[in-house]
DOPAPA-389576 format. One record per residue (C-alpha): residue in one letter; x, y, z. Coordinates in nm, 4 decimals. Layout:
// residues N
+------+----------+----------+----------+
: rest :        u :        v :        w :
+------+----------+----------+----------+
:    A :        X :        Y :        Z :
...
+------+----------+----------+----------+
***
This chain:
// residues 429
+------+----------+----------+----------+
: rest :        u :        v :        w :
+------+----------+----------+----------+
:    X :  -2.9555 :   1.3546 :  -0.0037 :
:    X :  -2.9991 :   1.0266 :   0.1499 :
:    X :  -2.9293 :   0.9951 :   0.5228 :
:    X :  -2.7209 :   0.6693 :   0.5943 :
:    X :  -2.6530 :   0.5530 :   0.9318 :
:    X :  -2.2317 :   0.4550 :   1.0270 :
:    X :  -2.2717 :   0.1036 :   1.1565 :
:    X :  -2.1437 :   0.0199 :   1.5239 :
:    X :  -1.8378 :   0.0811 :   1.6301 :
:    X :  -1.5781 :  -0.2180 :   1.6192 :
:    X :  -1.4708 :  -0.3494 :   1.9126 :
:    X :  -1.1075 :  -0.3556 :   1.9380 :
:    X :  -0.9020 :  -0.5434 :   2.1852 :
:    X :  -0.5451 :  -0.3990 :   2.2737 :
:    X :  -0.2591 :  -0.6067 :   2.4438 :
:    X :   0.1094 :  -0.4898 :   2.4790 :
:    X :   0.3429 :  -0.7153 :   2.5168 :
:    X :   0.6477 :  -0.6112 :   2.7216 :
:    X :   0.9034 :  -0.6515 :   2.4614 :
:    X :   0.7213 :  -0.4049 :   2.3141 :
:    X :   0.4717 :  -0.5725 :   2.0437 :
:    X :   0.1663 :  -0.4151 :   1.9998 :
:    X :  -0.1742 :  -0.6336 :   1.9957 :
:    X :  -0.5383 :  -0.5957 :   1.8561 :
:    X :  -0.7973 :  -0.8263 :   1.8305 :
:    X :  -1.1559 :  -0.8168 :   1.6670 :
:    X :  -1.4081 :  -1.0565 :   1.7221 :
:    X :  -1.6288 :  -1.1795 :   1.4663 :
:    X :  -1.7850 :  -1.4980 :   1.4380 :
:    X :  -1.9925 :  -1.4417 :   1.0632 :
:    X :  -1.7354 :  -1.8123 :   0.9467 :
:    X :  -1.5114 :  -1.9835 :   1.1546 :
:    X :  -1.2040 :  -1.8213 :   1.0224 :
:    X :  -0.9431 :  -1.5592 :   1.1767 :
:    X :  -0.6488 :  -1.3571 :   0.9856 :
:    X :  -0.3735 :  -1.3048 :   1.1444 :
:    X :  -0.1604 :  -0.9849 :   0.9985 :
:    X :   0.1547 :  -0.8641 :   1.1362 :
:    X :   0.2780 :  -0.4993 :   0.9875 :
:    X :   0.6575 :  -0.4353 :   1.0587 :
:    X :   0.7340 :  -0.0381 :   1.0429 :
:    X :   0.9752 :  -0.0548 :   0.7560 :
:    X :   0.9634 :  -0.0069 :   0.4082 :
:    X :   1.1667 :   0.1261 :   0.1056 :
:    X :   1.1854 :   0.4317 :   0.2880 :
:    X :   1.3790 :   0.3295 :   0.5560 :
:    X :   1.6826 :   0.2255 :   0.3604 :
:    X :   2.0160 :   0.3902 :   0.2793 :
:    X :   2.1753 :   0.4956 :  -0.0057 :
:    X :   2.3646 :   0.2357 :  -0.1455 :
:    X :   2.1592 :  -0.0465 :  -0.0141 :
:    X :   1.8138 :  -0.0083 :  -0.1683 :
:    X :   1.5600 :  -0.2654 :  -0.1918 :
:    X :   1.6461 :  -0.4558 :   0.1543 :
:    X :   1.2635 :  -0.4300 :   0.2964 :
:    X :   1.1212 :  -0.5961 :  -0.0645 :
:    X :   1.4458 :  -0.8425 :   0.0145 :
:    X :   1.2965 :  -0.9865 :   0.3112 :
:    X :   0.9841 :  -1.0264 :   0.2032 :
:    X :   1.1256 :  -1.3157 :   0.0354 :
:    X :   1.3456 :  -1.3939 :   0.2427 :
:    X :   1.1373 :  -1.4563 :   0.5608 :
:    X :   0.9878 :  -1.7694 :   0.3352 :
:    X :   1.3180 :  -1.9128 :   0.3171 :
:    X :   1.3229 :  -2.0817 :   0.6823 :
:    X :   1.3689 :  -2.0414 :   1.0376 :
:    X :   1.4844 :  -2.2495 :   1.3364 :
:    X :   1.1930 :  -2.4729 :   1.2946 :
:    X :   1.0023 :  -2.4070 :   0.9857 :
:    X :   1.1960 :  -2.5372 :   0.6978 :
:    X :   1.2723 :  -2.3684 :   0.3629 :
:    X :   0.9651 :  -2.2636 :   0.1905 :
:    X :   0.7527 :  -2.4792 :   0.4429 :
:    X :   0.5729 :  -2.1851 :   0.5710 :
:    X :   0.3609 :  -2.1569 :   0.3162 :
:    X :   0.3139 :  -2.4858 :   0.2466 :
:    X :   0.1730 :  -2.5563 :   0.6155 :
:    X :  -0.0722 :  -2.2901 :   0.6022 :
:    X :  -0.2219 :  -2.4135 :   0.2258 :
:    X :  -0.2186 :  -2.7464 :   0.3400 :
:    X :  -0.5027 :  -2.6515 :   0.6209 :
:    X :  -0.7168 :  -2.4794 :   0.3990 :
:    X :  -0.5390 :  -2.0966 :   0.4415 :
:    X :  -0.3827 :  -1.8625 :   0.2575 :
:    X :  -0.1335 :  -1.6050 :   0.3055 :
:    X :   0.1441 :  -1.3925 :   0.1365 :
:    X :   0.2918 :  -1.0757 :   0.2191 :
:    X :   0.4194 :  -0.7035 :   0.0962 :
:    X :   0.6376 :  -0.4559 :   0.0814 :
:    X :   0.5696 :  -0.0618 :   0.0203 :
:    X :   0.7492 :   0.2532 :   0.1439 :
:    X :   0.5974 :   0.3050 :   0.4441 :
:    X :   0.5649 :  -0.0744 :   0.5841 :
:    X :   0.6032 :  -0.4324 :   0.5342 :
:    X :   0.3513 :  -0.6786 :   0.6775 :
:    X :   0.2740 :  -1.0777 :   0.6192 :
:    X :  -0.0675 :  -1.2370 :   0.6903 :
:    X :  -0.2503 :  -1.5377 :   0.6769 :
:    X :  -0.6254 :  -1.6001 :   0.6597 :
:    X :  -0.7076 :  -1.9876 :   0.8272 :
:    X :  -0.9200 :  -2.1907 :   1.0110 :
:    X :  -0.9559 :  -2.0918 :   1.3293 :
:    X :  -0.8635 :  -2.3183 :   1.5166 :
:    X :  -0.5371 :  -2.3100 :   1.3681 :
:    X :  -0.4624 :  -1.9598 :   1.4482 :
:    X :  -0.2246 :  -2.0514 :   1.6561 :
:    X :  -0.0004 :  -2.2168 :   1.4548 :
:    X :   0.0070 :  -1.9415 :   1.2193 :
:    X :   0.1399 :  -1.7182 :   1.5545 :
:    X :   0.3987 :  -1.9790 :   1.6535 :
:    X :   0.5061 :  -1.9867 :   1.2630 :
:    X :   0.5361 :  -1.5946 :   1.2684 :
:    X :   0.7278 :  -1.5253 :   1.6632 :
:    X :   0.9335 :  -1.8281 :   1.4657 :
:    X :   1.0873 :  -1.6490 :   1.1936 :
:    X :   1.0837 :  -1.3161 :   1.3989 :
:    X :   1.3225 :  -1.4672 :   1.7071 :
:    X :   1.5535 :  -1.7250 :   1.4682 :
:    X :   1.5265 :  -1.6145 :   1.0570 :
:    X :   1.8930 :  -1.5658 :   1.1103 :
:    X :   1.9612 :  -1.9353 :   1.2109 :
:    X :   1.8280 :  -1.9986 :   0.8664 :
:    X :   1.9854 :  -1.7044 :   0.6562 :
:    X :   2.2826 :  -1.8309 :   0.4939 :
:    X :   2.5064 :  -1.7089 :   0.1560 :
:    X :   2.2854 :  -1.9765 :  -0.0675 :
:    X :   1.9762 :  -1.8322 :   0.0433 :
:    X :   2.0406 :  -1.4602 :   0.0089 :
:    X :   2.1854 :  -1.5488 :  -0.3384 :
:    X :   1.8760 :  -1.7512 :  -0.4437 :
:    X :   1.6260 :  -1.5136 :  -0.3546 :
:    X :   1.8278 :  -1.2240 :  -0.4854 :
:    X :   1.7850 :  -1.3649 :  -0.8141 :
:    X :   1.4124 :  -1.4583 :  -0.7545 :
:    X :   1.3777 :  -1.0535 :  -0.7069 :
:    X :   1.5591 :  -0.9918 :  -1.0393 :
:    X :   1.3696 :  -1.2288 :  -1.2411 :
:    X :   1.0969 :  -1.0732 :  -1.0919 :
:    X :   1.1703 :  -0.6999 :  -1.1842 :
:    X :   1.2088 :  -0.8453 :  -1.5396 :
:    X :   0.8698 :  -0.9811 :  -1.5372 :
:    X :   0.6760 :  -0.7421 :  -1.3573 :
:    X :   0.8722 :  -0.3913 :  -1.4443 :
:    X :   1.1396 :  -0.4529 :  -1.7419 :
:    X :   0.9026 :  -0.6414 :  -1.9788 :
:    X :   0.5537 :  -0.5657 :  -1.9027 :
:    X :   0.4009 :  -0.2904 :  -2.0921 :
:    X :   0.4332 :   0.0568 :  -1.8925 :
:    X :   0.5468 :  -0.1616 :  -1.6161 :
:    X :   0.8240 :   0.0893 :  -1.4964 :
:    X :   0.5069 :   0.3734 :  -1.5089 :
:    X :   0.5516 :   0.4122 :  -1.1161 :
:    X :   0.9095 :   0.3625 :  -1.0578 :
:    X :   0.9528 :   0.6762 :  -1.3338 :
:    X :   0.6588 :   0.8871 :  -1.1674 :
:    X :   0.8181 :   0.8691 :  -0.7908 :
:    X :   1.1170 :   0.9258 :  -0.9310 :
:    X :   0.9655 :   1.2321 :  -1.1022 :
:    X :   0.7385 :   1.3542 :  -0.7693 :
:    X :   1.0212 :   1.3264 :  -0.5010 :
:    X :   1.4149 :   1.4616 :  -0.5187 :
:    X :   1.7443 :   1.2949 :  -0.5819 :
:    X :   1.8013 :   1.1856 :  -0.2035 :
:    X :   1.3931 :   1.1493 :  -0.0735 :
:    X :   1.3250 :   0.8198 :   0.0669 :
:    X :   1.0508 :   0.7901 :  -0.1554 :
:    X :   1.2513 :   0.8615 :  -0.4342 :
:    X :   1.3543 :   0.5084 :  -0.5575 :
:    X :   1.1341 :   0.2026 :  -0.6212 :
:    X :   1.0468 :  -0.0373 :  -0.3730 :
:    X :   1.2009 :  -0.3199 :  -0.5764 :
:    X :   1.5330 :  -0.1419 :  -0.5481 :
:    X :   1.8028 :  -0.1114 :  -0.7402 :
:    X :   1.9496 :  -0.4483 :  -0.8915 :
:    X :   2.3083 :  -0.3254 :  -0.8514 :
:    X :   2.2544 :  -0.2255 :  -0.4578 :
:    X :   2.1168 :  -0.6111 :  -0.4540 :
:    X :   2.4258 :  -0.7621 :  -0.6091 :
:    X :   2.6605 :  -0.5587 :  -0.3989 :
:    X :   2.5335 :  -0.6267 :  -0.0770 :
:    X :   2.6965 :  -0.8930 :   0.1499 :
:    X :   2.5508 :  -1.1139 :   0.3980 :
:    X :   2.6185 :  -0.9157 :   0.6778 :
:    X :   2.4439 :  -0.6037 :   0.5496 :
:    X :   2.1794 :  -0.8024 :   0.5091 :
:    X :   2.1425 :  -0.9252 :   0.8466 :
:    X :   2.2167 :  -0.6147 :   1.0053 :
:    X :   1.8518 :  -0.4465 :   0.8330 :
:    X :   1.7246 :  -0.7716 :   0.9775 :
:    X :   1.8659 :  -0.7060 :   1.3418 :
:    X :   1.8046 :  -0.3197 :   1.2870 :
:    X :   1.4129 :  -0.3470 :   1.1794 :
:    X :   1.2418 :  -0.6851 :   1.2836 :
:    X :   1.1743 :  -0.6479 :   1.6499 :
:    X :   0.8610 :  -0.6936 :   1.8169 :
:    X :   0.8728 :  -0.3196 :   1.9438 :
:    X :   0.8649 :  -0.2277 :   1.5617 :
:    X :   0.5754 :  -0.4584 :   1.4956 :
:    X :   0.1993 :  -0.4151 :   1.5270 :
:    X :  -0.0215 :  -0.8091 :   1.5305 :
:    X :  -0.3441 :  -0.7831 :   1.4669 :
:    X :  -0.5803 :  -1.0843 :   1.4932 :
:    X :  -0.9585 :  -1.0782 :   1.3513 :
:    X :  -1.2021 :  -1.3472 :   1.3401 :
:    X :  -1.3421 :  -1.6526 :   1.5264 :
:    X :  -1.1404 :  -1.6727 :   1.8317 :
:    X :  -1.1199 :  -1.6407 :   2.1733 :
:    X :  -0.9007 :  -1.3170 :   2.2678 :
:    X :  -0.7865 :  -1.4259 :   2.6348 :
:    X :  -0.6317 :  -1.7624 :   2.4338 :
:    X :  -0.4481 :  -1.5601 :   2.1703 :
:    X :  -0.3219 :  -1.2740 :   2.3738 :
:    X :  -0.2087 :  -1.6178 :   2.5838 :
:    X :  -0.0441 :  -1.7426 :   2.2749 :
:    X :   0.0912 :  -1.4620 :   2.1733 :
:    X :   0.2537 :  -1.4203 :   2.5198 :
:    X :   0.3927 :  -1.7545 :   2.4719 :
:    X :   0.4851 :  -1.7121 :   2.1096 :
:    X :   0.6328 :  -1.3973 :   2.1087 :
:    X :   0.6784 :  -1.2897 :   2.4955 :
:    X :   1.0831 :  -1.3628 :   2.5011 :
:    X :   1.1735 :  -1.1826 :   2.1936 :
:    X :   1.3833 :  -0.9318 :   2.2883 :
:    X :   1.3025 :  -0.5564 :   2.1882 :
:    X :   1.5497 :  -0.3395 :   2.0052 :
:    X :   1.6526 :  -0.1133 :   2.2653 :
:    X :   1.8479 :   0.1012 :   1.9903 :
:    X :   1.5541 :   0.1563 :   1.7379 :
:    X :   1.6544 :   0.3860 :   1.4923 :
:    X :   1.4491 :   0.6951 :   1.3760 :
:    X :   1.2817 :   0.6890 :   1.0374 :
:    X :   1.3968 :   0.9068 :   0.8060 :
:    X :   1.3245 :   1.2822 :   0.7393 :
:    X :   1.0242 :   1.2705 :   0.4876 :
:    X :   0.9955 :   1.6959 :   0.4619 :
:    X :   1.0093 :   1.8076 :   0.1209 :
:    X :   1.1850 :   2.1249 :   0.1241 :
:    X :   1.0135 :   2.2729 :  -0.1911 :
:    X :   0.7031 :   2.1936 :  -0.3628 :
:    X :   0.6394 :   2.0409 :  -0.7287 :
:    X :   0.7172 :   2.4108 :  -0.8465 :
:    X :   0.5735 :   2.4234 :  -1.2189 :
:    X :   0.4669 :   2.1098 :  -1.4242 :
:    X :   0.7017 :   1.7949 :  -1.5028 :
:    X :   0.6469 :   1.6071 :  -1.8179 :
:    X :   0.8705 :   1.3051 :  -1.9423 :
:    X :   0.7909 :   1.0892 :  -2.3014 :
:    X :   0.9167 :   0.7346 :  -2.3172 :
:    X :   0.9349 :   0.5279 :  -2.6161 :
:    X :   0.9063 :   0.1557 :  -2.5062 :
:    X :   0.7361 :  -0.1422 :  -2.6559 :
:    X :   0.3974 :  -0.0724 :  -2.5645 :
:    X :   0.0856 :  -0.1680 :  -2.7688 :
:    X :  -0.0718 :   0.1644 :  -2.7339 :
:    X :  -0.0087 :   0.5247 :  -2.6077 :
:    X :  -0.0287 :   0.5964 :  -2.2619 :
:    X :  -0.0735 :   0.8947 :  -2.0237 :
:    X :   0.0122 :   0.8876 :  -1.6675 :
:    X :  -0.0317 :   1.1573 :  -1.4086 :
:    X :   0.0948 :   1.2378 :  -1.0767 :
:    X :   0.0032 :   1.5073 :  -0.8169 :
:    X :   0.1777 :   1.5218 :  -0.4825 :
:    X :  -0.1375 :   1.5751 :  -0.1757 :
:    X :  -0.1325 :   1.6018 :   0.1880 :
:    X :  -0.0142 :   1.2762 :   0.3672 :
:    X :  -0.1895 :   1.0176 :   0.5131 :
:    X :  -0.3188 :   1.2082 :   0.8836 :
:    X :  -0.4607 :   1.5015 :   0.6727 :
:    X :  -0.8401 :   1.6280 :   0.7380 :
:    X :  -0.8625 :   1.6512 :   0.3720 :
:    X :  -0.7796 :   1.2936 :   0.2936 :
:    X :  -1.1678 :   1.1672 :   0.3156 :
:    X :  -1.2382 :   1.4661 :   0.0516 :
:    X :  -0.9546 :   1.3799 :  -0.2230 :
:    X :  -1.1081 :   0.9603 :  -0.1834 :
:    X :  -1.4447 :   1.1006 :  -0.2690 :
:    X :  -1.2993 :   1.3311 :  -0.5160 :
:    X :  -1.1455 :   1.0061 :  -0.6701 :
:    X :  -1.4689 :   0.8501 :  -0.6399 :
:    X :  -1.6347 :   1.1343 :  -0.8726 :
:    X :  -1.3737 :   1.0954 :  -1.1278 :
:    X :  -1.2824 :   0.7789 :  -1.1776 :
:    X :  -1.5012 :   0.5487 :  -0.9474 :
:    X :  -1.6615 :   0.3069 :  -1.1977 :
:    X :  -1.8509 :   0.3250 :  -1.5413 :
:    X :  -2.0376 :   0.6653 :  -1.4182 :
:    X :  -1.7453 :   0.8536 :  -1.3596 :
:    X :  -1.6745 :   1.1863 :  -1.4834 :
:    X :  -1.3775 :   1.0353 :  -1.6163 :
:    X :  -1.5089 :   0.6998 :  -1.7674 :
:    X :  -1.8597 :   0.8385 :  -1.8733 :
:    X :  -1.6341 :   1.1421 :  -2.1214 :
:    X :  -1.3195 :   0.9396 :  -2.2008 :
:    X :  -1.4530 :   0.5715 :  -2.2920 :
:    X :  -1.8031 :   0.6248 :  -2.2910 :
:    X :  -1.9033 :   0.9527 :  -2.4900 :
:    X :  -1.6102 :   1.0493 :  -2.6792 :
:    X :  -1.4605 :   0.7395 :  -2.7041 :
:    X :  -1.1235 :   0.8731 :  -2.7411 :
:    X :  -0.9602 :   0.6150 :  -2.4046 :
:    X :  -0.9673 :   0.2361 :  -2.3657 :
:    X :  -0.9444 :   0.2575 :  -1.9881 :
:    X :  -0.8884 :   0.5734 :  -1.6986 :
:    X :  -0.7553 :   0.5161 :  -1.3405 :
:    X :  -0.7029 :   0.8028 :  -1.0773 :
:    X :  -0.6842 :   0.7192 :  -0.7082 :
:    X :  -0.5136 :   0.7933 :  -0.4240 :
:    X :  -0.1624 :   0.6492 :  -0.2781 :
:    X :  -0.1013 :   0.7643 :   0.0469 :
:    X :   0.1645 :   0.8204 :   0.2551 :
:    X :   0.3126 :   0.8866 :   0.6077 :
:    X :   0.5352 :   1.2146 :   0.5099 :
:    X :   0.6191 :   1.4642 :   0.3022 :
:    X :   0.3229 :   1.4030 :   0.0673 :
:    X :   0.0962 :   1.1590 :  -0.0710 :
:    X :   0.0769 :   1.1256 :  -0.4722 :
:    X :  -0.2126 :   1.1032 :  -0.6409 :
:    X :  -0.1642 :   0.9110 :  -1.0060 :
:    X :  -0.3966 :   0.8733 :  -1.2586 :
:    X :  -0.3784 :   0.6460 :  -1.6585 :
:    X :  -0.5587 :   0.7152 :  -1.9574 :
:    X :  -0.5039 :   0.4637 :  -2.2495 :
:    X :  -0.5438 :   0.6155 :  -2.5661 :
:    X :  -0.7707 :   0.4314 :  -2.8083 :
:    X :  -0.6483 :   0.3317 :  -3.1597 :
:    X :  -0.7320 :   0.6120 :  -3.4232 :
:    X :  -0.7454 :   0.8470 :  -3.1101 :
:    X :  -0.5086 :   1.1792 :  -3.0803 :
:    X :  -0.2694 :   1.1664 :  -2.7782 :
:    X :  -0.3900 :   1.5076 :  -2.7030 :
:    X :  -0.7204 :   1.4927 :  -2.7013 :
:    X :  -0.6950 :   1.2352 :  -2.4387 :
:    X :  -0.4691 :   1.4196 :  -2.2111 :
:    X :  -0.6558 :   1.7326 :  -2.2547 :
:    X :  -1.0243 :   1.5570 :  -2.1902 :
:    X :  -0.8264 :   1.4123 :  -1.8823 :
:    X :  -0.7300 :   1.7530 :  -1.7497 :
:    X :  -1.0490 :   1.9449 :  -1.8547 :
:    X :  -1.2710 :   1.6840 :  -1.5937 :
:    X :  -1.0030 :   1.7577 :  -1.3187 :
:    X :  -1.0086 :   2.1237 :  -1.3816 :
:    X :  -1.3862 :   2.1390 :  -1.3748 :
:    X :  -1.4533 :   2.0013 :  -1.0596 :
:    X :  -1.2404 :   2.2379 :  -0.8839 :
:    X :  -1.3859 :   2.5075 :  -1.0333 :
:    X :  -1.7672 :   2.4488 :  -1.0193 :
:    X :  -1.7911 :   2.1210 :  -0.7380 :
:    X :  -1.9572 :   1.7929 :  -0.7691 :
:    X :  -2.3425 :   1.7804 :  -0.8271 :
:    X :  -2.5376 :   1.6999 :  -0.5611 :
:    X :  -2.5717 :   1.3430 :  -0.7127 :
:    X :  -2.2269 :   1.3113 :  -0.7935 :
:    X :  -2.1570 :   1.3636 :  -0.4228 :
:    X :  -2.4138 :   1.1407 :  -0.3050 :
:    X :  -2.3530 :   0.8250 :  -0.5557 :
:    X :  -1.9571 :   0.8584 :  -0.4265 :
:    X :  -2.0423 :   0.8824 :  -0.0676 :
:    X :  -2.2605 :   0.5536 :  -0.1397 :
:    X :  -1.9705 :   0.3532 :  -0.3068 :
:    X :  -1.7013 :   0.4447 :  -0.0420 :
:    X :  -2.0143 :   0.3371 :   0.2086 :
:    X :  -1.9815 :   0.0100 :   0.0293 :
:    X :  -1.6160 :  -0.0319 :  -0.0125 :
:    X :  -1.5956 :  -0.0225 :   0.3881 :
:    X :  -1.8756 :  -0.2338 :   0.4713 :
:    X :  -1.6938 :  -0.4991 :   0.2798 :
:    X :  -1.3610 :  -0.4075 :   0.4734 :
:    X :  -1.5748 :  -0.4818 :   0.7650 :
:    X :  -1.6907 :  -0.8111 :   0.6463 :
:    X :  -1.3861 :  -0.9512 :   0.5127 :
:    X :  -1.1556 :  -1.0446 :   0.8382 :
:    X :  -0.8588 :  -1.0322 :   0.6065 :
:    X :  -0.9334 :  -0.6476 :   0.4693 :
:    X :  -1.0319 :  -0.5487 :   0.8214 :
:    X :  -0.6979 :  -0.6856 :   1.0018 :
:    X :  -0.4986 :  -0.5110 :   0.7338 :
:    X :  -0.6501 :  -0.2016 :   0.8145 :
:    X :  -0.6370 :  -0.1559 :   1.1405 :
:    X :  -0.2559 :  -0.3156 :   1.1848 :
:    X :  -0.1989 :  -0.0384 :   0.9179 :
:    X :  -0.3963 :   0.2784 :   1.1193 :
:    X :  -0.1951 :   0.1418 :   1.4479 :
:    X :   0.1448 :   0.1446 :   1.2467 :
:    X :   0.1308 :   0.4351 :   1.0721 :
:    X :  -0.0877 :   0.6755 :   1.2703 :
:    X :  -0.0763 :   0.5138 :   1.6042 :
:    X :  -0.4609 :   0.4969 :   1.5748 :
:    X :  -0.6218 :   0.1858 :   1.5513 :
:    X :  -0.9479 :   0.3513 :   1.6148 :
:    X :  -0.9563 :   0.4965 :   1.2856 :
:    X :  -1.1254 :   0.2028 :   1.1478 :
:    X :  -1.4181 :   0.2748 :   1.3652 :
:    X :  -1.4279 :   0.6800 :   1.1817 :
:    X :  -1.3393 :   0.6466 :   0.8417 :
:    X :  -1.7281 :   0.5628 :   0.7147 :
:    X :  -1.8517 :   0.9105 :   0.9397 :
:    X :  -1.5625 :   1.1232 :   0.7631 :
:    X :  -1.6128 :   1.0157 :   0.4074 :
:    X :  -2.0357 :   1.0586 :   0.4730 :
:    X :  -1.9377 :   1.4017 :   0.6597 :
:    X :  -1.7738 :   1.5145 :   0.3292 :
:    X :  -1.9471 :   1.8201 :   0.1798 :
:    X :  -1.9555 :   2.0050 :  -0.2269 :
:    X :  -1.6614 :   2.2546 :  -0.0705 :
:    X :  -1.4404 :   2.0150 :   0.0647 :
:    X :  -1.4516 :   1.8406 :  -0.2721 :
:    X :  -1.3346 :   2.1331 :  -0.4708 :
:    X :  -1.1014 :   2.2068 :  -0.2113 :
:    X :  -0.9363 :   1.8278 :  -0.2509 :
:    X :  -0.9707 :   1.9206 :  -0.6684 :
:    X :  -0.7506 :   2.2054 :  -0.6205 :
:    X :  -0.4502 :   1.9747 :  -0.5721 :
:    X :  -0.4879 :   1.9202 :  -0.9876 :
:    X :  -0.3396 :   2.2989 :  -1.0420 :
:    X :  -0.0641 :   2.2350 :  -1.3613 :
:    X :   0.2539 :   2.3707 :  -1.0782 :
:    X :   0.1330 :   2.0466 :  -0.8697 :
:    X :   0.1053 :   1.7643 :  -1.2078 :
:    X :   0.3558 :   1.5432 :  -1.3474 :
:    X :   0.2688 :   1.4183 :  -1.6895 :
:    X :   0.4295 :   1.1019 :  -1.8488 :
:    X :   0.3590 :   0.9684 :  -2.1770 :
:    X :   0.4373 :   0.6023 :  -2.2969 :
:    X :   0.4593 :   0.5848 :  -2.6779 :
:    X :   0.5476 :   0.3122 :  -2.8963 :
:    X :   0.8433 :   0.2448 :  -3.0326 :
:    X :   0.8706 :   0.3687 :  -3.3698 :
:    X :   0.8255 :   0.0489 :  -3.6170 :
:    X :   0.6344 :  -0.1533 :  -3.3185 :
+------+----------+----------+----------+
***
C-alpha cells in the first residue's frame, strides 16, 4: 500500500472575545482573498413544537436589513467588490459567509457584528411576512414540485420519533410559519444570536493582529446572552428496531429507492471508517456501487450513499438508486443491498482500501486550498465539537483506517438498522 505523508499542520489563531465570541484565524497567502464564516449554534433542532422552521426563517431574514445595511443591501455590497457569499441552515447549525478581497475583509465583519447587534431595528411585520412567503414559494419549488424532492423530509421523519428534534424538516412546517407572530419571532432572535453562541472564523490573506482588532471593534460591545438556553436532549431511547419501508406514488419520471441507516454521531472513532466505507461504495465511477448498478448490470441510472452527520443521538447514513427504464424495482434494491452486505462480511480489497484512502486524501487537500471550504470547516469542528484542531487530524484518521474498521463501519447496513423508501410513479404518468 502506498505510504502518503499528512501535510503540515494548520496554524490556527484563537481570540475570545469577552462577550463571549469565539475567534480563529488561518493564514494563507496562495490569492489575495480571505472568507470570513460565522457559524451560530442553532439549527432546526433547537426549535419547539409548534414553532418549527424559525432557524431556516432567519436565514432569510438576516438579508432583510439592519441599523445600517439596508434591505437586501448586504449582498449587494459584497457582489459589487468582487465577493460572494450566502448562507445555511441545517439541524445542528446555521452559519453565513462571504469569500472577498482582502482588503475588504473588514467590511464584511462590520456588515456581520451589524446585523448581529441591530437586525431587530430592521425586523418589522412587512418583512417577516415577505420572507415568510419567500420560504413557501421556496418549499414549493425545491420540495413540493421537484421530483423526490420531499425524499429527506420523509426519511428523517422515518429515522427519528414523533417528538426528536431531528424529526421534522429544516424548512419547517408552513402552518408553524403562518401562525407565528412577530414577537415569537424575535424572541428565537434574542434567545439564539449572541456572540457567546457564535464561532468567526477568518481564513486567507490578512493580517491576524488587524482582524482580531476589528473584530474587537466590530463585535466587542455586543452583549452576551447571559441566559443561554441548553440544546435539546438528542438521546434516542430505542434503536431503529427491525426494518422501515414506506412506497410513495408521486409524479416522478422514474422509480426511485432511497435508504437510510442511523450511525454513531459526529465525535465517534468510527466516523473516519463509515467516510471510507462510503468511499468504497459509492465514491465515483469505480465504486462497488456504480461499477454493478450502472456499469455492469445496467439495471440504475445513478447511486448515491454518503454520510450526514450529526451532533446527537445518531447520524443517518442515506443512500439513492434510480432505477433504469425496462429495469425491475427489485433487482435494483436487491443489487443495492447485496454490495452493502458484502463488504461487511468479507472487507474491502486491499485496493479498494487504498484507492478510497487516496480520494478522501484529495477531497481534503482541496479543503485546504480553498479558504472558503477550510473556514467552514473549522468554524464547524469549533461549534460542534469544541475542536477546531480537528482540521489539522482528519487526513491522519481517514489514512490510519484499516480492512477491520471498514467492515466494522459496514455493519451499520444490518436490515433492523435500514429504512427503505420507494418513489413510484403515479399510475397513468
Amino acid at each position: 500500500m502506498t505510504t502518503r505523508a499528512v501535510p503540515p499542520p494548520l496554524q490556527i489563531r484563537e481570540h475570545r472575545l469577552a462577550n463571549g465570541l469565539r475567534l480563529f484565524l488561518i493564514l494563507d497567502q496562495t490569492a489575495p482573498v480571505a472568507a470570513v464564516n460565522i457559524w451560530y449554534h442553532v439549527g432546526s433542532k433547537d426549535e419547539r413544537t409548534g414553532r418549527t422552521g424559525f432557524a431556516h426563517l432567519f436565514e432569510h431574514l438576516m438579508f432583510q436589513g439592519s441599523e445600517n445595511v439596508s434591505k437586501a443591501e448586504h449582498l449587494t455590497l459584497v457582489e459589487s467588490i468582487g465577493g460572494e457569499g450566502n448562507a445555511t441552515t441545517w439541524l445542528d447549525r446555521t452559519n453565513y459567509f462571504a469569500t472577498v478581497p482582502a482588503e475588504w475583509v473588514e467590511l464584511i465583519l462590520w456588515m456581520e457584528a451589524d446585523r448581529l447587534a441591530t437586525l431587530l431595528t430592521a425586523l418589522d411585520q412587512a418583512n417577516l411576512d415577505n420572507q415568510r412567503d419567500v420560504v413557501k414559494n421556496e418549499k414549493r419549488s425545491s420540495y413540493d414540485n421537484q421530483p423526490y424532492g420531499g425524499a429527506y423530509i420523509e426519511l428523517f421523519a422515518l429515522a427519528y420519533p414523533q417528538g426528536h428534534p431531528y424529526h421534522h424538516p429544516t424548512i419547517g412546517s408552513m402552518e408553524d410559519l403562518d401562525a407565528a407572530s412577530l414577537e415569537d419571532v424575535r424572541e428565537f432572535f434574542r434567545t439564539w444570536y449572541a456572540p457567546n453562541n457564535a464561532v468567526l472564523t477568518v481564513v486567507g490573506d490578512i493580517d491576524g493582529d488587524e482582524i482580531i482588532a476589528a473584530v474587537e471593534r466590530h463585535f466587542g460591545t455586543i452583549p452576551a446572552n447571559q441566559v443561554l438556553p441548553a440544546h435539546p436532549d438528542l438521546t434516542l431511547a430505542a434503536p431503529l428496531g427491525g426494518e422501515i419501508r414506506k412506497t410513495i406514488y408521486d409524479k416522478v419520471p422514474e422509480a426511485r429507492v432511497h435508504f437510510a441507516f442511523r450511525a454513531p454521531v459526529l465525535s465517534s472513532p468510527l466516523i473516519p471508517a463509515i467516510e471510507i466505507a462510503m468511499q468504497i461504495l459509492a465514491g465515483g465511477k469505480g465504486s462497488r456501487l456504480y461499477r454493478r448498478l450502472v456499469r455492469d448490470e445496467q439495471v440504475a441510472q445513478d447511486i448515491s450513499l454518503s454520510l450526514l452527520p450529526f451532533v446527537g443521538g445518531a447520524s443517518l447514513i442515506v443512500g439513492a438508486a434510480t432505477v433504469r427504464p425496462g429495469s425491475a424495482n427489485a433487482a435494483v434494491e436487491a443489487a443495492f443491498l447485496q454490495e452493502l452486505e458484502r463488504l461487511a462480511a468479507d472487507g474491502p480489497t486491499p485496493a479498494e482500501l487504498e484507492r478510497a484512502q487516496a480520494l478522501t486524501e484529495s477531497e481534503e487537500l482541496l479543503v485546504r486550498s480553498d479558504p472558503e471550504e477550510l473556514a467552514d470547516a473549522v468554524g464547524m469542528y469549533a461549534t460542534l465539537l469544541n475542536d477546531p484542531g480537528r482540521i489539522n487530524r482528519d487526513l491522519a484518521l481517514a489514512l490510519a483506517v484499516t480492512a477491520d474498521q471498514v467492515q466494522t463501519a459496514a455493519r451499520l447496513f444490518v436490515k433492523e438498522n435500514r429504512i427503505v423508501l420507494w418513489y413510484l410513479p403515479e399510475v397513468g404518468t
